[in-house]
FITISE-72002 format. One line per 3 residues: number of its first residue (from 1); for each residue x, y, z of C-alpha. Coordinates in nm, 2 decimals. Layout:
BEGIN
NUM = X Y Z | ...
This chain:
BEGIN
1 = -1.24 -1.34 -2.17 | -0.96 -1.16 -2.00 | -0.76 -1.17 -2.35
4 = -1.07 -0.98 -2.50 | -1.12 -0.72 -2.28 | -0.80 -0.52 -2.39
7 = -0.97 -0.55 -2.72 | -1.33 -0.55 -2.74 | -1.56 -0.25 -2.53
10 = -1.80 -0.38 -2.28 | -2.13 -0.40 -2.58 | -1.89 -0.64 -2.78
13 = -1.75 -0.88 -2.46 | -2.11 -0.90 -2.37 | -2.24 -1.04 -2.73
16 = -1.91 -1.28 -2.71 | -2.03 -1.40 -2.35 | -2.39 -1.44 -2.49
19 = -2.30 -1.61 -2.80 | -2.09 -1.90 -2.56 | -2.23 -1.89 -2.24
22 = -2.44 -2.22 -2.30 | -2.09 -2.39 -2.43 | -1.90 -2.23 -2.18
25 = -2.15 -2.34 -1.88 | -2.15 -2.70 -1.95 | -2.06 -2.93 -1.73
28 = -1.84 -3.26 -1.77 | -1.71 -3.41 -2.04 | -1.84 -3.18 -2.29
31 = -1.77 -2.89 -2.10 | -1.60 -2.59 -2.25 | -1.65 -2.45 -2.59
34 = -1.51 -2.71 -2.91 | -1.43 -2.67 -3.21 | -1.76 -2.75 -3.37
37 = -1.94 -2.47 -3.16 | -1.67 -2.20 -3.19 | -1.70 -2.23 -3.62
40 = -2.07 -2.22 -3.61 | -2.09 -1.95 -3.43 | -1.86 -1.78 -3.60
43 = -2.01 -1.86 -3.91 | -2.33 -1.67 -3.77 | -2.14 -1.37 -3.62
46 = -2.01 -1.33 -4.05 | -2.36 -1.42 -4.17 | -2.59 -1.18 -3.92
49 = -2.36 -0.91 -3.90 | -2.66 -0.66 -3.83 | -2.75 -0.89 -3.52
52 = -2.51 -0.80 -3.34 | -2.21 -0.55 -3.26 | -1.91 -0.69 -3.36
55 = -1.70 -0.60 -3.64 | -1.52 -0.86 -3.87 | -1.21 -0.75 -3.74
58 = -1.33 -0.84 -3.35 | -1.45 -1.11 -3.50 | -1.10 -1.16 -3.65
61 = -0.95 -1.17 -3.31 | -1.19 -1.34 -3.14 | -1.05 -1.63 -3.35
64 = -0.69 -1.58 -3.34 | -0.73 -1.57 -2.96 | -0.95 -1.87 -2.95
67 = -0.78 -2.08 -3.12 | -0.50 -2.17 -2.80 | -0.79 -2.25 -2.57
70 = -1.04 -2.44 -2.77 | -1.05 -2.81 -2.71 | -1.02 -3.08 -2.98
């Protein structure tokens, strides 16, 4: 999240951290946020644009600084 704040104002960081927080809240071995979750839901953030307040361009970024810290 720390990458995203330089980025995104606080209305977008908060639909980022709602869209992962189950992912990001599990616990052992399918903790953290994989592969599979992170393209569906950015498959939804591109499909529901009026659901939420991101722009394709955050939503741009948000991949390009995912894609170091997701896990196979």
């Amino acid at each position: 999240m720390s990458n995203l704040y330089s980025r995104l104002d606080e209305k977008e960081r908060f639909e980022v951290e709602k869209l992962f927080r189950g992912d990001v809240q599990e616990s052992g071995t399918d903790a953290g946020i994989s592969q599979v979750e992170f393209d569906s839901a950015v498959t939804w953030l591109r499909e529901n644009m009026k659901k939420h307040a991101l722009e394709e361009s955050d939503i741009e970024y948000l991949e390009s600084r995912a894609e170091q810290y997701l896990k196979d």
